[in-house]
Residue frames as a rotation matrix with the C-alpha (Angstrom) as fourth column:
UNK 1
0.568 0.780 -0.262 -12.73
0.335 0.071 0.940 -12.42
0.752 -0.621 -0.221 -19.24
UNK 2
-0.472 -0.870 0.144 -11.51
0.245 -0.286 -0.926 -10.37
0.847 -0.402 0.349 -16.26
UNK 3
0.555 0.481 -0.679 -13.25
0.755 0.052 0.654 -10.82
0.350 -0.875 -0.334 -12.57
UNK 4
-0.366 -0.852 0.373 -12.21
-0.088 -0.368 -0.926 -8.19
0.926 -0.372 0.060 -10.25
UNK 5
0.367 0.547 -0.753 -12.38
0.572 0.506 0.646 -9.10
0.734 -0.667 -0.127 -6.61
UNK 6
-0.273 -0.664 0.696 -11.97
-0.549 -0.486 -0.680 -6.93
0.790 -0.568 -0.232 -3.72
UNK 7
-0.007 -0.181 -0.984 -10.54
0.585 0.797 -0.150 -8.60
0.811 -0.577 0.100 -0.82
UNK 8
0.857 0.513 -0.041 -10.82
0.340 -0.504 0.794 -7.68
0.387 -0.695 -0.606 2.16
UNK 9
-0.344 -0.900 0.267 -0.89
0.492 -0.415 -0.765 17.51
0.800 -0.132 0.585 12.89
UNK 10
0.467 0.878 -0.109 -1.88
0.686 -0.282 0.671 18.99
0.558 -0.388 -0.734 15.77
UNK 11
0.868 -0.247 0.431 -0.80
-0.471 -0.687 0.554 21.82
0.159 -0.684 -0.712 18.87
UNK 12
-0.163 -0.956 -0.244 2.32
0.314 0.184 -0.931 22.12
0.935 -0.229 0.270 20.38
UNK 13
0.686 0.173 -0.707 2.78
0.717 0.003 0.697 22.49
0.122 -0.985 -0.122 24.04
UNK 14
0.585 -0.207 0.784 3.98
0.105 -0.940 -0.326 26.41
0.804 0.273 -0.528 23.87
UNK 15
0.395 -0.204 0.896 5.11
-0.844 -0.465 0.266 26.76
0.363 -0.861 -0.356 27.59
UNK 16
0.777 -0.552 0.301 7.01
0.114 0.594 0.796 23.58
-0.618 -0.585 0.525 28.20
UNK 17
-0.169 -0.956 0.241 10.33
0.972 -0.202 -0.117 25.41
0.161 0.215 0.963 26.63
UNK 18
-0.213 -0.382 -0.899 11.94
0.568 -0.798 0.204 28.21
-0.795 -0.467 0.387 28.05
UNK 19
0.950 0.279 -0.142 11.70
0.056 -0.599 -0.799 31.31
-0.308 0.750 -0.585 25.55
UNK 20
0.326 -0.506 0.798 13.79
0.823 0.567 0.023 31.14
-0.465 0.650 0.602 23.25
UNK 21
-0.465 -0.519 -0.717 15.78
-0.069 -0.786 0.614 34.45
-0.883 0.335 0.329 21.27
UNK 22
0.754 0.546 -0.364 13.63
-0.327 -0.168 -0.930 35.26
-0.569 0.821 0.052 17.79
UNK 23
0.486 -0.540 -0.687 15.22
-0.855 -0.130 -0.503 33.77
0.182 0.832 -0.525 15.17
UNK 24
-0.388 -0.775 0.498 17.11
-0.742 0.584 0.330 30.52
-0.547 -0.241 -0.802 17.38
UNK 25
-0.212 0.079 -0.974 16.71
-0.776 0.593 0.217 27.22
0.595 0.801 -0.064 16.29
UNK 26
0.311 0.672 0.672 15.02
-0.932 0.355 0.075 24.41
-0.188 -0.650 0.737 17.35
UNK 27
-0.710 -0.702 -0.047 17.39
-0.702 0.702 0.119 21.47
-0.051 0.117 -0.992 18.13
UNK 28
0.262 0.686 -0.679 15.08
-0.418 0.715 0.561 18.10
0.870 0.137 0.474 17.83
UNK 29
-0.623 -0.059 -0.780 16.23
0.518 0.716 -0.468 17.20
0.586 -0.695 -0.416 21.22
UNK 30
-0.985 0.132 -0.112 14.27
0.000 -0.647 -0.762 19.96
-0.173 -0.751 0.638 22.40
UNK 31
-0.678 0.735 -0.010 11.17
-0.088 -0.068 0.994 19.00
0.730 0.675 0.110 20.58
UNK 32
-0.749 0.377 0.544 7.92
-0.480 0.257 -0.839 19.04
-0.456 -0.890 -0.011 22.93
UNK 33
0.181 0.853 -0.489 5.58
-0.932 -0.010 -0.363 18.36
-0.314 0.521 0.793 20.13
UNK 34
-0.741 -0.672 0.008 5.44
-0.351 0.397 0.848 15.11
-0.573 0.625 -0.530 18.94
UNK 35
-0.269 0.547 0.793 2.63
0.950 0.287 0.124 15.05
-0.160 0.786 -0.597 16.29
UNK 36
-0.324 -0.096 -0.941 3.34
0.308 -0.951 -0.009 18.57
-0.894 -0.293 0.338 15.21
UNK 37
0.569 0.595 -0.568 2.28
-0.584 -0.194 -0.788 19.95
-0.579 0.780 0.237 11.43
UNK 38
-0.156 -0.780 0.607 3.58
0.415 0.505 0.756 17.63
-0.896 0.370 0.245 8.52
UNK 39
0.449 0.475 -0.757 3.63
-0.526 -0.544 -0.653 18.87
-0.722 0.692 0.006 5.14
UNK 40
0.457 -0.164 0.874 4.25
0.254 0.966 0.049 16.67
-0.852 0.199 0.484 2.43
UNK 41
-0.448 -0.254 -0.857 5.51
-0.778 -0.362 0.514 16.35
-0.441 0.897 -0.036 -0.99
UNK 42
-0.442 0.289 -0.849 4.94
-0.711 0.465 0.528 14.31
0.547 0.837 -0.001 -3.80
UNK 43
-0.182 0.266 0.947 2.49
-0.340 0.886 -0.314 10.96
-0.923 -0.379 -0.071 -2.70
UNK 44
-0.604 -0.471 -0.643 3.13
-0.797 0.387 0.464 8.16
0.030 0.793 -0.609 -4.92
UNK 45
0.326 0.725 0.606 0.30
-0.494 0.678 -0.545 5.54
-0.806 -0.122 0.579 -5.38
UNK 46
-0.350 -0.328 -0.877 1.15
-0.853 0.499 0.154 2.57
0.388 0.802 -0.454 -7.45
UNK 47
0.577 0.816 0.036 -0.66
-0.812 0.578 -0.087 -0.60
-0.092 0.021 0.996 -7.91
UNK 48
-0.186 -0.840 -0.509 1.43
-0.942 0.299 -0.149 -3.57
0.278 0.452 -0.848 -7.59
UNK 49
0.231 0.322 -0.918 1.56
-0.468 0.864 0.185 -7.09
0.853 0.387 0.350 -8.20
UNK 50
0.171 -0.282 0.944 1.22
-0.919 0.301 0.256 -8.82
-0.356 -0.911 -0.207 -4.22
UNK 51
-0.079 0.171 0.982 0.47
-0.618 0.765 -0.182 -12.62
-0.782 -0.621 0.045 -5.92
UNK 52
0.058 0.404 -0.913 -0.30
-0.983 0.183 0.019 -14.52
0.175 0.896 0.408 -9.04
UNK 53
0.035 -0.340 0.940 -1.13
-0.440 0.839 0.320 -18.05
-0.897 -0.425 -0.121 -9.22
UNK 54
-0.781 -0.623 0.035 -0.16
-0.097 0.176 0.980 -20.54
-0.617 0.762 -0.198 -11.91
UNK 55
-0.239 0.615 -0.752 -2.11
-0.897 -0.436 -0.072 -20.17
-0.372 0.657 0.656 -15.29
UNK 56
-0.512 0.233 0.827 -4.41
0.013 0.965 -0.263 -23.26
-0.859 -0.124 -0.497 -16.25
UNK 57
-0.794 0.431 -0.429 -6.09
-0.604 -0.478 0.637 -24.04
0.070 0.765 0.640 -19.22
UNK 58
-0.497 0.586 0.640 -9.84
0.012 0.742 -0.670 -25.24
-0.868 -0.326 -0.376 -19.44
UNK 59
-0.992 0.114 -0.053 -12.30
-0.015 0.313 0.950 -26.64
0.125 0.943 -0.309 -21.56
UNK 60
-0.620 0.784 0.036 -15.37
-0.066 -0.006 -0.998 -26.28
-0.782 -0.621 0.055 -20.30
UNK 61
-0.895 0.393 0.209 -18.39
0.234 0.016 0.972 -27.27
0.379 0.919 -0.106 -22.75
UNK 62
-0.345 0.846 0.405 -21.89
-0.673 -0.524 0.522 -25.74
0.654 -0.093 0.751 -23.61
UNK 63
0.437 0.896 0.078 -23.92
-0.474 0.155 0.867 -26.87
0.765 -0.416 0.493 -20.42
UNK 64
0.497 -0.306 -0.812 -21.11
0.758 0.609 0.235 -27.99
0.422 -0.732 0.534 -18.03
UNK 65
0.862 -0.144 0.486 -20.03
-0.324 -0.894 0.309 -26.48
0.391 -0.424 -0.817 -15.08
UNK 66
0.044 -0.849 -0.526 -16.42
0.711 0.396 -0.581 -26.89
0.702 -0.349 0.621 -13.61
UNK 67
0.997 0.077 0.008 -15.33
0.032 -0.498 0.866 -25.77
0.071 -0.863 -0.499 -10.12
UNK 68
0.127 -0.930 -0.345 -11.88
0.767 0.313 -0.560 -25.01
0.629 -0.194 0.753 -9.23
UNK 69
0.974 0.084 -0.209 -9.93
0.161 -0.907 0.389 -22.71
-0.157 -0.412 -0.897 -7.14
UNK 70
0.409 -0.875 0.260 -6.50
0.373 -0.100 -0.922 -21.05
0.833 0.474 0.286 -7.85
UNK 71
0.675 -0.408 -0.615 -4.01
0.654 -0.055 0.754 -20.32
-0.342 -0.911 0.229 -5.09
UNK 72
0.648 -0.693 0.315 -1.73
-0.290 -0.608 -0.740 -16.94
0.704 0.388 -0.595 -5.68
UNK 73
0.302 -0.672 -0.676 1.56
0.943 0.316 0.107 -17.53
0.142 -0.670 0.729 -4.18
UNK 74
0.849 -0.371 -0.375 3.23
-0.123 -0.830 0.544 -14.31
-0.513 -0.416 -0.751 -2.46
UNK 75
0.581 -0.566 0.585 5.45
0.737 0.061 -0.674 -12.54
0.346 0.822 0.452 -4.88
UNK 76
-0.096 -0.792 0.603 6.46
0.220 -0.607 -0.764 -9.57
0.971 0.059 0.232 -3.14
UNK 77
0.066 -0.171 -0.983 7.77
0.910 0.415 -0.011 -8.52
0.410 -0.893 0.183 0.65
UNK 78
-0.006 0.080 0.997 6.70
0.427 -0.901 0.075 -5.43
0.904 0.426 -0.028 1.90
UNK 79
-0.342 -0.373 -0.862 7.64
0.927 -0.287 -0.243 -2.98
-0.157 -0.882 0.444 5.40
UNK 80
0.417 0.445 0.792 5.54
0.444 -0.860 0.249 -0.28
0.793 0.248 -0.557 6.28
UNK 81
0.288 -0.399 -0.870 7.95
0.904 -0.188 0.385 2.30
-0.317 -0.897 0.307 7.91
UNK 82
0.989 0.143 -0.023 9.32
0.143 -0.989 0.024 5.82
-0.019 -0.027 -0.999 8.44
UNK 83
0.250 -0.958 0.139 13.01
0.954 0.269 0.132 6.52
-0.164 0.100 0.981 7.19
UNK 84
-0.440 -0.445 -0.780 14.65
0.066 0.850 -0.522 7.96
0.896 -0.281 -0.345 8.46
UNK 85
0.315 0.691 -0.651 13.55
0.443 0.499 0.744 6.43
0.839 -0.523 -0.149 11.85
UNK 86
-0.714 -0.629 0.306 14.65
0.054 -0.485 -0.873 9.23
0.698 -0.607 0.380 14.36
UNK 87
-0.564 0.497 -0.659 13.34
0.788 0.086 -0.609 9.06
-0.246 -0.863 -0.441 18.35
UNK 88
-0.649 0.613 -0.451 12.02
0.101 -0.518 -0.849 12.38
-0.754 -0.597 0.275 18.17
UNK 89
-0.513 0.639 -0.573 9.52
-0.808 -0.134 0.573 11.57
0.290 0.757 0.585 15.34
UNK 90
-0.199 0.714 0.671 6.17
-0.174 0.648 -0.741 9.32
-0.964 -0.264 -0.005 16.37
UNK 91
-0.926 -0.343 0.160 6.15
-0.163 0.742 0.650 7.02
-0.342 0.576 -0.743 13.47
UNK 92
-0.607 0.782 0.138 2.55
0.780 0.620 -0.082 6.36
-0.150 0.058 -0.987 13.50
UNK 93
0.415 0.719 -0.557 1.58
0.344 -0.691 -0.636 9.83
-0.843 0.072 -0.534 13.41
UNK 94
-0.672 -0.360 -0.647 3.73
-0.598 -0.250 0.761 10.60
-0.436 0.899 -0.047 10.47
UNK 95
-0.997 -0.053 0.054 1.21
0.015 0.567 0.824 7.71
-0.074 0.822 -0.564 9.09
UNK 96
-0.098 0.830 -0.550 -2.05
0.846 -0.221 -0.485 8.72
-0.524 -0.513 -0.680 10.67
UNK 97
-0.148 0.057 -0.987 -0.99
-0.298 -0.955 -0.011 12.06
-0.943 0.292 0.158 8.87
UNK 98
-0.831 -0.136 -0.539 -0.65
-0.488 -0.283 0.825 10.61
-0.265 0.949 0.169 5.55
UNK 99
-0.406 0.912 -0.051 -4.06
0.845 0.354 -0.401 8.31
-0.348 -0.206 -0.915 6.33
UNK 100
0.014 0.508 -0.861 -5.63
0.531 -0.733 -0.424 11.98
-0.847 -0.452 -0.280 6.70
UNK 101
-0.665 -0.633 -0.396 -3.57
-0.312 -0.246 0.918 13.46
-0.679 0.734 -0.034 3.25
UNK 102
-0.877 -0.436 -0.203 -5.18
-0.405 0.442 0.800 10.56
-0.259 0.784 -0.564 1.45
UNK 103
-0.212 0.879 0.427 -8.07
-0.948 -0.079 -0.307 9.55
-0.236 -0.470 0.851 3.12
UNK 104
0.169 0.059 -0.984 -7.22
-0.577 0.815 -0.050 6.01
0.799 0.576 0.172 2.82
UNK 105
0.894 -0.131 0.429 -6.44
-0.335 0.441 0.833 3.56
-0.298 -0.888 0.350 5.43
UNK 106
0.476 -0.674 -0.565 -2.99
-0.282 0.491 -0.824 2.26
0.833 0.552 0.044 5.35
UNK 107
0.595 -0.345 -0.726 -0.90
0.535 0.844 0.037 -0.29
0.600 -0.410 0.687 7.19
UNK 108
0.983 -0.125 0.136 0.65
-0.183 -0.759 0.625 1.17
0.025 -0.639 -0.769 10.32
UNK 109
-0.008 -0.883 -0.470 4.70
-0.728 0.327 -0.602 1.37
0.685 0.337 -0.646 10.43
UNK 110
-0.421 -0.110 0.901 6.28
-0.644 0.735 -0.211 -1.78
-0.639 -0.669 -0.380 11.85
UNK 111
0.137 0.312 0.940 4.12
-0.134 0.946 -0.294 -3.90
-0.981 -0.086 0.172 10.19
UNK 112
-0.686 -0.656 -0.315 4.91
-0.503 0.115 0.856 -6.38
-0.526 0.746 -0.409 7.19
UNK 113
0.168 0.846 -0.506 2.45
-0.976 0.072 -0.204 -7.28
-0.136 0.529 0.838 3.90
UNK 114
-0.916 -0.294 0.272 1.32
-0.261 0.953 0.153 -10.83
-0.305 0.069 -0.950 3.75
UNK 115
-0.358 0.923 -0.139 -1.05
-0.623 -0.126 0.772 -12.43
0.695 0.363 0.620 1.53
UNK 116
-0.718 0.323 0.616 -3.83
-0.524 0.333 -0.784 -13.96
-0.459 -0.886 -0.069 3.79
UNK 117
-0.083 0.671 0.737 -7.23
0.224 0.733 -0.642 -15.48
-0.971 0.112 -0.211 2.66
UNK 118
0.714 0.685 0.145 -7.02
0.136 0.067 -0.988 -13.99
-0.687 0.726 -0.046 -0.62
UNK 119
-0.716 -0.698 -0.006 -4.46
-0.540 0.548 0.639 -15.90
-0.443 0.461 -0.769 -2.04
UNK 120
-0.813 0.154 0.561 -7.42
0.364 0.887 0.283 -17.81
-0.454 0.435 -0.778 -2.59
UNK 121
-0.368 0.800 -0.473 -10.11
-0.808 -0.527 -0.262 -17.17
-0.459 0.286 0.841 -4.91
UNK 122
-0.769 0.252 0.588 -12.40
0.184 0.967 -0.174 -20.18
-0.613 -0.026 -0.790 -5.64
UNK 123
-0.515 0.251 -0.820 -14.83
-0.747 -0.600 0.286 -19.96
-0.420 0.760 0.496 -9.34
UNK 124
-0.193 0.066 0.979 -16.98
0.357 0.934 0.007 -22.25
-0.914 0.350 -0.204 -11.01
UNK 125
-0.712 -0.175 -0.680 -17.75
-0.583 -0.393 0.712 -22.13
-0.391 0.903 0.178 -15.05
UNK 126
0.132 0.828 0.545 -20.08
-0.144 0.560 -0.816 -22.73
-0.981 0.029 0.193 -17.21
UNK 127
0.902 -0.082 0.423 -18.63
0.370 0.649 -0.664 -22.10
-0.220 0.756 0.616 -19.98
UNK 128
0.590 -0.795 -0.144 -14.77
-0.465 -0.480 0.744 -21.41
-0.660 -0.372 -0.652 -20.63
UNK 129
0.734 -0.517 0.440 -12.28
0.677 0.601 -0.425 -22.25
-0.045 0.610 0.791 -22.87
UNK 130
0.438 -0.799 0.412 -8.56
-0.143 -0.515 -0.845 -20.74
0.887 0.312 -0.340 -22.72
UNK 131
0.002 -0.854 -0.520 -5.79
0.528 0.442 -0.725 -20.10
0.849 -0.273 0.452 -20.09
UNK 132
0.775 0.575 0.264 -6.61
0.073 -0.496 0.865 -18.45
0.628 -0.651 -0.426 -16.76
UNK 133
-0.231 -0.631 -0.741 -5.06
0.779 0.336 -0.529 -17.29
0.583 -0.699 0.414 -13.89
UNK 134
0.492 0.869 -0.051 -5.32
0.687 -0.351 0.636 -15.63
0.535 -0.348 -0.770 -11.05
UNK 135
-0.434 -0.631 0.643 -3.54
0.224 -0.767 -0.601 -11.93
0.872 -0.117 0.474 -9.65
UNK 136
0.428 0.414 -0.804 -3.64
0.902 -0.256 0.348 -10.42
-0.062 -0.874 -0.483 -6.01
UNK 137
0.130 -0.568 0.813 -2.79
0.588 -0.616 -0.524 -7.07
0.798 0.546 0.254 -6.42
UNK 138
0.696 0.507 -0.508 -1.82
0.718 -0.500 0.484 -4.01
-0.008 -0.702 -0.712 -3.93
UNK 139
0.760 -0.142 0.634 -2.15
0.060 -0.956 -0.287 0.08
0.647 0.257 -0.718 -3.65
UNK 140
0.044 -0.923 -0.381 1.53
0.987 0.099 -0.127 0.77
0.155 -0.371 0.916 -2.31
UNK 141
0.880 0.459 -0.125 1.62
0.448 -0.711 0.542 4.31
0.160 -0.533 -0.831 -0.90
UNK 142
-0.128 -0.724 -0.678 5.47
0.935 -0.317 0.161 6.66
-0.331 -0.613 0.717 -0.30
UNK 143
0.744 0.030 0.667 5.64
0.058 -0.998 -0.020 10.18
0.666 0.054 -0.744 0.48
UNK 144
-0.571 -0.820 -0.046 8.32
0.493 -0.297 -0.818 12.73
0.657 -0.490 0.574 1.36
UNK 145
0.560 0.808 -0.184 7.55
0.748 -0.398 0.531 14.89
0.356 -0.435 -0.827 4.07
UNK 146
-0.733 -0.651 0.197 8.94
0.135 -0.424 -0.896 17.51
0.666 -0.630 0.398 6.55
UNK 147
0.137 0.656 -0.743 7.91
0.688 0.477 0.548 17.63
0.713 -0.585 -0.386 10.24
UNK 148
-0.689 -0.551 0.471 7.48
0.029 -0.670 -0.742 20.68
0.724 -0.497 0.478 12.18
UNK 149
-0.420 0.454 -0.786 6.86
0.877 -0.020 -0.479 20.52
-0.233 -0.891 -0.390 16.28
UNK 150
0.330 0.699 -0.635 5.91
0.597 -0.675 -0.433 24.47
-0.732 -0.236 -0.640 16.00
UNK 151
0.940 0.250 0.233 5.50
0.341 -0.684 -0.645 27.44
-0.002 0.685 -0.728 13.70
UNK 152
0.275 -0.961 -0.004 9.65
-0.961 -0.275 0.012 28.77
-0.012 0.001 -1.000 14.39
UNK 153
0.416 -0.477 0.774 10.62
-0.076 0.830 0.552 25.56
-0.906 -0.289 0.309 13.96
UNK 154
0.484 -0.579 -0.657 13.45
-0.849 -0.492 -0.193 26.12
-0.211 0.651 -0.729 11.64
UNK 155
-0.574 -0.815 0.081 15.17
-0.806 0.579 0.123 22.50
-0.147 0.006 -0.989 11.68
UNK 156
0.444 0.894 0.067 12.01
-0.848 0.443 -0.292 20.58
-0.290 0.073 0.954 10.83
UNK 157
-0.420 -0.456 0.785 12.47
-0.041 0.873 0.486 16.48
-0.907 0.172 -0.385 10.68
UNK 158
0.171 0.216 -0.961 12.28
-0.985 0.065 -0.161 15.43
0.028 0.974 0.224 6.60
UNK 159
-0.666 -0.287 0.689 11.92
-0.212 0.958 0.194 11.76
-0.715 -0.017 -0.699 5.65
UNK 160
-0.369 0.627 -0.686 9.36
-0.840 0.091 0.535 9.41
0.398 0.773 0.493 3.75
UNK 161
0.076 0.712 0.698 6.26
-0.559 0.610 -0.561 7.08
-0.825 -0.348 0.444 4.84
UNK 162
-0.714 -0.073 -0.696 6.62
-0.670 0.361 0.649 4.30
0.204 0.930 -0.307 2.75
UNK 163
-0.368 0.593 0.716 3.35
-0.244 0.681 -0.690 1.67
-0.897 -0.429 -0.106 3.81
UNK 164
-0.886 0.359 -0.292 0.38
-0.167 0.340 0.925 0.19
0.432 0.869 -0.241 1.56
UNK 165
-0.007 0.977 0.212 -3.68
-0.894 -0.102 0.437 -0.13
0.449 -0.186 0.874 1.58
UNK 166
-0.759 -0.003 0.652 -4.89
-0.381 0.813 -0.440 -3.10
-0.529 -0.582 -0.618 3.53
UNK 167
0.378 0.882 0.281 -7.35
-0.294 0.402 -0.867 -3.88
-0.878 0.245 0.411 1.05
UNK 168
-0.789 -0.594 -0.159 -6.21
-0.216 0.026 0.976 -5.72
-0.575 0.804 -0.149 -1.69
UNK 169
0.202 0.947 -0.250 -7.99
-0.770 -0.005 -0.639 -6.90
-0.606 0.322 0.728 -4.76
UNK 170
-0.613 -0.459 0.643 -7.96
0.090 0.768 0.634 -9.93
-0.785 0.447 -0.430 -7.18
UNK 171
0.171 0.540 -0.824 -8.55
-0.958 -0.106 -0.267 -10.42
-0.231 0.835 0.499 -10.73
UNK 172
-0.415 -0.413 0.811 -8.95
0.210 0.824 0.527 -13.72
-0.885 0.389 -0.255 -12.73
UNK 173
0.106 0.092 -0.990 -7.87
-0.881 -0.452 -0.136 -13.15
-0.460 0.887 0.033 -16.14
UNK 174
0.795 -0.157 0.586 -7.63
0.472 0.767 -0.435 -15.30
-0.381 0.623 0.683 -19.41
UNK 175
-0.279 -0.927 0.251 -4.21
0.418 0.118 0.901 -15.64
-0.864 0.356 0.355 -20.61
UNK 176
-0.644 -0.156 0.749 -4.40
0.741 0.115 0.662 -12.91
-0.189 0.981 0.041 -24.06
UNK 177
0.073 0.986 -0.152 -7.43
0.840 -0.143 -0.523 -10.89
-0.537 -0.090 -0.839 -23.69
UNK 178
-0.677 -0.157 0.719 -7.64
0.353 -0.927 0.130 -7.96
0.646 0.342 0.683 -25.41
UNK 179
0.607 0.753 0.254 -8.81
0.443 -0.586 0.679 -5.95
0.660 -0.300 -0.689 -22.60
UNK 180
-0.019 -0.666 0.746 -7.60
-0.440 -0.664 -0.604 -3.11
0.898 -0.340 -0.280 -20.17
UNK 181
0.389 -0.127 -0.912 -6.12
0.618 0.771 0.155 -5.10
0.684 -0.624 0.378 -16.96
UNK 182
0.991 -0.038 0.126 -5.13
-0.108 -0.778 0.619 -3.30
0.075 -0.628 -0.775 -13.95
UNK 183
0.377 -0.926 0.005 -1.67
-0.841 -0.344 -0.418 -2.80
0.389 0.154 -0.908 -13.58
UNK 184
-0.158 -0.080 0.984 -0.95
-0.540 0.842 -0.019 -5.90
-0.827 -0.534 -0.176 -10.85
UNK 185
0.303 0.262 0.917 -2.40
-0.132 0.964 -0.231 -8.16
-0.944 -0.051 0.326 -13.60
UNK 186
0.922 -0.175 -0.345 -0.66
-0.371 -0.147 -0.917 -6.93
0.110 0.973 -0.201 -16.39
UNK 187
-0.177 -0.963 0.201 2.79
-0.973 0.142 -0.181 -7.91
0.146 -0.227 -0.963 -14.61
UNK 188
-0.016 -0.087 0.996 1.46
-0.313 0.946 0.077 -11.31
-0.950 -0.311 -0.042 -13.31
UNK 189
0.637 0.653 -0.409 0.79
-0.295 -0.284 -0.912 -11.66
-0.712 0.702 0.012 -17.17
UNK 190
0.219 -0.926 -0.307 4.13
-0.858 -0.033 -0.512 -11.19
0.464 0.376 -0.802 -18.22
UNK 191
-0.254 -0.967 -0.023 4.94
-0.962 0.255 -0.098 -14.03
0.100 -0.003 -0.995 -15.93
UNK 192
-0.077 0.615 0.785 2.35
-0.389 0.707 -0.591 -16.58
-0.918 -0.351 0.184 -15.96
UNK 193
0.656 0.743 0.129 1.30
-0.109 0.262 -0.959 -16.54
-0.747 0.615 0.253 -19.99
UNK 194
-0.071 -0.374 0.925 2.88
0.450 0.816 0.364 -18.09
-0.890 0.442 0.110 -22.52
């Protein structure tokens, strides 16, 4: 048995630098642009295990119902930021860009992943028999990139957006199943089941 639960570049300002000799380089202290064109490389998406709570076994017989709720504790610590973290790059648009890239929402930089109400996940049964438990999972998110303020921009900033989805999601599995499990609950798996 396997519940899933979901939980809840633009312009450059041409004429504020002198002209410049074809061919010079653009120093990043001279940048006027800051949310100029990014272009990316590889984006990495990977499901990963945020929670898992401990694995219980029930008994549940024909015509009774049992309530419980499982509590995932917080397995992993996560920082959505831009690296590397130079002044003349605007952090948030480097993440606003990859928002746009993906067309996902993700966690702006600065801020850090904690599980919140859905740690819990509260079930009743009617009938059940085996070992349960319960996974919080989240979509983790890192692209490279390179930032350029304007077309001749020859010295373009290069880093990587590393953040995650704000939506997470939760299965409760049964300890064994023979079924396909999303990644997140295939690791809590490994450490919950016997």
């Amino acid at each position: 048995m396997t519940v899933a639960v979901v939980l809840a570049g633009g312009g450059c300002a041409a004429d504020a630098l002198p002209a410049r000799p074809t061919g010079a380089r653009v120093a990043p202290s001279e940048r006027a642009c800051p949310h100029g064109t990014f272009r990316w490389g590889k984006v990495v998406k990977r499901e990963v295990l945020a929670g898992v709570s401990d694995a219980r076994r029930f008994d549940v017989r024909h015509g009774a119902t049992v309530d419980a709720t499982f509590e995932a504790a917080p397995l992993r610590s996560l920082h959505a930021g831009v690296t590397p973290a130079e002044d003349t790059l605007d952090q948030r648009a480097a993440v606003a860009a990859l928002e746009r890239k993906t067309g996902v929402e993700l966690a702006d930089a600065g801020e850090d992943f904690r599980l919140g109400a859905d740690r819990v996940q509260e079930v009743s049964f009617k009938k059940s028999t085996g070992v349960l438990f319960y996974a919080v999972g989240v979509t983790t998110y890192e692209a490279s990139f390179a930032h350029y303020c304007a077309p001749a921009d020859t010295t373009p900033t290069r880093g990587t957006v590393a953040t995650w989805s704000p939506v997470t999601y939760g299965d409760l599995v049964k300890c064994g199943i023979d079924e396909k499990l999303e990644p997140a609950s295939i690791e809590a798996e490994r450490l919950v089941c016997r």
